[in-house]
Residue, then its C-alpha position, 0 to 999 in steps of 0.5 A: x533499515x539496511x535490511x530494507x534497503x536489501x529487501x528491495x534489492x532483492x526485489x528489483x534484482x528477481x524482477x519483481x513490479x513494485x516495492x512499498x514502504x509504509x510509515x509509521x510513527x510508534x514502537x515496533x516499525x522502522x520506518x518513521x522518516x519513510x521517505x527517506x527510506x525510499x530515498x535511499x532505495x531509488x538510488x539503491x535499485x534500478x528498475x522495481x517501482x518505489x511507493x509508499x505503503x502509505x504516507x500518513x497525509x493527515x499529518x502531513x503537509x501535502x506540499x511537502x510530501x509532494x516535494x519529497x516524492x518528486x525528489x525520490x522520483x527524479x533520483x530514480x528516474x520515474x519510479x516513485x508512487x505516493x499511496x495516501x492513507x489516514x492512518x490506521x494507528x492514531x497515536x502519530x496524530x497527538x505525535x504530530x500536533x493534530x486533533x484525531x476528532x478531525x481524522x476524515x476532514x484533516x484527510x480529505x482536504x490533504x488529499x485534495x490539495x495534494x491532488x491539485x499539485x499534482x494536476x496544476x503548475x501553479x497552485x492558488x487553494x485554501x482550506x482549514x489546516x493549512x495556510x493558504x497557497x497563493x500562483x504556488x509553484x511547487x519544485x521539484x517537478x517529477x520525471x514526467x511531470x506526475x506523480x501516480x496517487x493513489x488512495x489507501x482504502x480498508x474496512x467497509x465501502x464509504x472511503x472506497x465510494x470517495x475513493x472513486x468519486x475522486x477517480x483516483x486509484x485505490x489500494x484496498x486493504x483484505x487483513x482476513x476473512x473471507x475475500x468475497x466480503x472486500x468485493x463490496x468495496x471494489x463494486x463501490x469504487x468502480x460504480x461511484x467512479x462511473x457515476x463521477x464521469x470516470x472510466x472505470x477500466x481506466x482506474x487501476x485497483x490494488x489490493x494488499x494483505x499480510x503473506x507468507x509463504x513456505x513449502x507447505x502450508x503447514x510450515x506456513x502457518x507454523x512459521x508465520x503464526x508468532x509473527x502475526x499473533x505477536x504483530x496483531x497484539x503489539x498493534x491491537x492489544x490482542x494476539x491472533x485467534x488460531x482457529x481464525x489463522x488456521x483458515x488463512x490457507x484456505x483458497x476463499x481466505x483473503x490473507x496470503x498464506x500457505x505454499x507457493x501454489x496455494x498463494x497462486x491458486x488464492x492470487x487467481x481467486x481474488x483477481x477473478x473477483x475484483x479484477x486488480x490490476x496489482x496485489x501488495x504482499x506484506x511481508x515484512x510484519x511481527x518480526x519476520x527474521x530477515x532470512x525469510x522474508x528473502x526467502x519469500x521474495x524468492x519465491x514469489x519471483x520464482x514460482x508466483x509471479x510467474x503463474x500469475x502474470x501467464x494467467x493475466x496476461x491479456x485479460 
């Protein structure tokens, strides 16, 4: 937990945009009680926006997340960002009392609700699972009075499609293969959002992957390769095919991994696909030794970073 909070120091010293932290309620994660984490960075950093990466709002009373999110935002002076997501690991549901067969409704209805705070003084609402809210005034109010929201997104186009009907953000998650196969999902979004009475352009997209980087590729991939295949079989059951990892460098690939140049040339690749307006790196994953994920926020402040905005700038 203190490495985090180091970690983000890092990163809003090397001047990077944003740092996340997810939740997660099983073995091998730190980062059960997420917002309080998050907490502890706010007052801990100065400029970097802080986000969740993502709040697991199924299982999770809306008015109380808005509350801690509000609280982090005002302790941070109007850095702080909620990114809601299902889960993609289930165990937190029975963890936490909740029915997993109620999985997308448990989330689309807390979405909803969560949304409406945020856009409302006073809340009158009634759903399912929940108790009803009745003139609610939800406290703290955030710095400027909203909070950003955005929708956690991964696999085929359908949350993607909700995701832009809603004209929230979306942040869409590329765990491999080729990138071009998360391009579906991005057209979705964009032209649901279109048919929903949004401005499509006014609608910011994220995308976020596993990363790594080193020298070489080749010290990418053998650095990293123990921490994703031990990562993929503490989470899934099985390891990481090395046939399957050995194309992560590959331009095409959507992971993020390989030399600092590679990563820029992969980072190029995907904005002119989608058009993202922001990239998450999961760098903290499988057991990275401290040392090297400050190592690669080094290096993404020193030599990515810069490449990439001097491209996007303007466009």
């Amino acid at each position: 937990i203190h490495e985090l909070i180091e970690a983000s120091k890092l990163a809003d010293e090397a001047g990077l945009d944003v740092f996340a932290v997810g939740e997660s309620h099983q073995t091998h994660f730190t980062t059960q009680a997420h917002t309080v984490i998050l907490g502890a960075i706010a007052q801990a950093t100065k400029n970097i926006k802080i986000a969740s990466s993502a709040t697991v709002l199924s299982v999770s009373d809306p008015v109380r997340v808005y509350e801690d999110f509000a609280t982090i935002d005002l302790i941070s002076k109007g850095r702080a960002e909620i990114v809601a997501g299902r889960g993609s690991r289930i165990g937190a549901y029975s963890l936490l009392g909740y029915d997993v067969h109620d999985y997308e409704e448990l989330f689309e209805e807390k979405l909803e609700l969560l949304m409406k705070i945020n856009d409302e003084k006073t809340v009158t609402w009634q759903g399912q699972f929940r108790a009803p809210l009745e003139n609610a005034t939800i406290l703290p109010q955030p710095q400027n009075g909203h909070l950003p929201i955005w929708r956690a997104v991964g696999g085929p186009p359908a949350s993607a499609i909700k995701a832009g009907y809603a004209g929230v953000p979306m942040m869409l998650t590329t765990l491999g293969g080729p990138a071009i196969n998360f391009k579906a999902s991005v057209d979705a979004y964009r032209e649901a959002a279109q048919r929903s009475g949004f401005d499509p352009a006014a609608l910011p997209i994220a995308t976020t992957s596993l990363f790594y980087t080193a020298e070489t590729s080749q010290d990418a991939l053998r650095e990293y390769y123990p921490h994703a295949n031990a990562g993929m079989q503490a989470l899934r059951g099985g390891g990481y095919p090395k046939q399957q990892f050995a194309q992560s460098t590959d331009t095409r690939d959507a992971l993020m991994i390989g030399s600092p140049q590679q990563i820029i040339e992969k980072m190029l690749y995907q904005y002119e696909l989608f058009g993202q307006q922001r990239f998450m790196a999961q760098i903290d994953f499988g057991g990275v030794p401290f040392d090297k994920i400050m190592k690669n926020i080094d290096l993404i402040a020193t030599e990515i970073l810069p490449a990439v905005k001097k491209y996007t700038a303007g466009k």
